[in-house]
N, C-alpha and C positions, 0 to 999 in steps of 0.2 A: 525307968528313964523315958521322956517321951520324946519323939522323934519332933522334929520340927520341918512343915511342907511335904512331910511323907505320908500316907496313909498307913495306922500301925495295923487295921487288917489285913491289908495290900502286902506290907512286909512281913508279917506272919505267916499268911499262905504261899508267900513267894520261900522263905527260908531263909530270908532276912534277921540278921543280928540286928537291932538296933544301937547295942552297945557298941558293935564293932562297926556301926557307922559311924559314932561320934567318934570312934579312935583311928579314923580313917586315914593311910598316909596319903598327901599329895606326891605325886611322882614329880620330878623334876622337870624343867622347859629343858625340851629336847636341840642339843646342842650342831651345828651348823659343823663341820667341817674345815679342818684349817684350811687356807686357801693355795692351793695348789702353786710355786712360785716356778719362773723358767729356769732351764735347766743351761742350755746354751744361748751365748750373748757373742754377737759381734762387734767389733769396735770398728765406731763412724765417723771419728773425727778424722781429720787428714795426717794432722803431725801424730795420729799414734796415741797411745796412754801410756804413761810411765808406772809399771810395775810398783806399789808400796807393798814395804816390810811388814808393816801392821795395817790397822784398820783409820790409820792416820793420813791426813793430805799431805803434812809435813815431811812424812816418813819415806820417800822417796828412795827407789832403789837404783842408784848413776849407772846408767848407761842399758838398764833393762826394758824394752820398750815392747809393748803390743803394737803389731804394725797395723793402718787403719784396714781392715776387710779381713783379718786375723779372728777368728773364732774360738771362743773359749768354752769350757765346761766347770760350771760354779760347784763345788763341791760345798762351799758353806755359803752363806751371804746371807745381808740384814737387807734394810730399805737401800741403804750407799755405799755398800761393797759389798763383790764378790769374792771370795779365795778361791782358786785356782789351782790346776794338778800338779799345779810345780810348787806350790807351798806359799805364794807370791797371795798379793792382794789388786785386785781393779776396783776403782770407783766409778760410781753407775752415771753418777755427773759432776758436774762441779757448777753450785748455784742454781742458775738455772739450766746450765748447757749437758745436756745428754751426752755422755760418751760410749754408751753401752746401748744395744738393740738387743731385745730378744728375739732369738728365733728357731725357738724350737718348731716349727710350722716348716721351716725350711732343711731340716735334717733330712741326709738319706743313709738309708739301712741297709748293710751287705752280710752275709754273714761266707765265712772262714769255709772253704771247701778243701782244702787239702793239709793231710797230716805230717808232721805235728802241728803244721800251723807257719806263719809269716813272719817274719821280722818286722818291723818299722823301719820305718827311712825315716832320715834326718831331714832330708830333701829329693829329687824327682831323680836319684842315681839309684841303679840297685846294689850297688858296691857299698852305698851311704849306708852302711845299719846301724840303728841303734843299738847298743849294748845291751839296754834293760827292759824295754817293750817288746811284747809277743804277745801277737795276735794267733791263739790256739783253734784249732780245729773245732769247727762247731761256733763258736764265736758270734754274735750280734756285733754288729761292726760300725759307727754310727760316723759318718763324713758329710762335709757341707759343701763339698764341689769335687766334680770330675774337670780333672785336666788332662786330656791324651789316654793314656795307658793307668791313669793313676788317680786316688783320691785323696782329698786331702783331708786329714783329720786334725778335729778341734786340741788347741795348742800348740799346732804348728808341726806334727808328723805327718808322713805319707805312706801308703799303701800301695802297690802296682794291683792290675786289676788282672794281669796275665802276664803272661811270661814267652816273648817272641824268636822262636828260632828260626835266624832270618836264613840262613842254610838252606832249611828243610821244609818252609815257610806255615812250621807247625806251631800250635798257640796251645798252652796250656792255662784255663782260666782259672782264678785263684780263688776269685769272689763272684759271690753271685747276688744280684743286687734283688732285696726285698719288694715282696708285692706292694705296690702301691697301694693305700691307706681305703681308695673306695674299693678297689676288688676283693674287701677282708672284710665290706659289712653284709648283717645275714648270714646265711648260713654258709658261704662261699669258703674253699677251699683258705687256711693260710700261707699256704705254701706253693709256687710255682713249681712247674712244669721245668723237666729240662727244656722242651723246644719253646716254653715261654720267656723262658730266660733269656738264651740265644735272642730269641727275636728281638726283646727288648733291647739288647745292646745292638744288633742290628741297625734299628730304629735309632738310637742314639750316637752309635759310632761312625755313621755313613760308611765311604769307602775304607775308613779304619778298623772295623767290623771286624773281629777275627772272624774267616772261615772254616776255619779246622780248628774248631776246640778238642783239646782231647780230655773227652771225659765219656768212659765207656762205659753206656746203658746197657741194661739185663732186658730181660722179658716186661719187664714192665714199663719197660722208658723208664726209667730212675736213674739218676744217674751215678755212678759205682765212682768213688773216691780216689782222686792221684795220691797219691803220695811227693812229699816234694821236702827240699831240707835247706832251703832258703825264708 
């Protein structure tokens, strides 16, 4: 068989098959990655989006509303609807008008410091709990605004971020909010510091700052886990 633009010397001394060049497979065009889509959407119109049943504009659910600056997490969704943790459906616009922002850019991250873990709030009470959400110990925690003592998470739950005995004016803190996105490039630490922790809410909570967290470090400054059954 003779080779064609090859030298059959060349491939000879090389240990070149000629036969198994001609029966040579092309490998495939190497394939691109689906494209990554957002995960939380906030809703920007004023009056709100009304909750659909299905994947329908029609299909409206009376009296179910995303309020406007309400944050959701899309667990399914195409080009023009998201599904939702509550089993509901949001449309991302209607023609041409946006009703959806993504903004996973803007999430913040807590995670769960004391065992077993948190309940949810319904709302900014700690009496409000939820019946079927728990936030467990250890926990990645993901909220899109700090108000007061508290976070809000996408869907419309809440979180307290401590727990204040106004008595004893002792504070035990519940969560502890995630390093920020450039202190985690390179080789840098994932994980804060108890005193970096503090300080960041320091920084954030002004004169509402708790000063007496109680969370009691070892030898190492680490800080040793409450226990708590709220």
């Amino acid at each position: 068989m003779e080779s064609s633009g090859i030298n059959a010397e060349y491939m000879e001394s090389s240990g070149i098959n000629a036969e198994y060049m001609g029966n040579a497979v092309i490998a495939p065009p190497v394939q691109e990655p689906p494209e990554q889509l957002p995960r939380f959407y906030r809703v920007e119109v004023e009056q709100g989006v009304t909750y659909r049943m299905t994947q329908n504009l029609d299909d409206k659910f009376p009296g179910q509303v995303a309020a406007q600056g309400l944050v959701v997490e899309a667990e399914r969704q195409d080009a023009d609807f998201i599904r939702c943790s509550n089993g509901l459906w949001l449309p991302k616009r209607i023609g041409r008008q946006p009703l959806l922002k993504a903004v996973d850019d803007e999430m913040q991250h807590y995670e769960v410091l004391v065992q077993p873990g948190i309940s949810f709030r319904r709302s900014m009470d700690m009496e409000d709990k939820s019946k079927r959400e728990f936030a467990k110990f250890g926990d990645r925690i993901t909220a899109y605004r700090t108000e007061g003592d508290w976070v809000a998470i996408p869907g419309g739950l809440w979180l307290p971020l401590c727990i204040r005995d106004e008595a004893s004016s002792k504070v035990t803190q519940l969560l502890r909010p995630e390093a920020p996105r450039e202190s985690r490039r390179g080789n840098r630490s994932l994980e804060w510091t108890y005193d970096q922790a503090v300080a960041e809410l320091e920084k954030d909570g002004g004169d509402k700052a708790p000063r007496a967290i109680q969370l009691q470090r070892n030898e190492s400054r680490r800080s040793q886990i409450s226990v708590y059954s709220g």
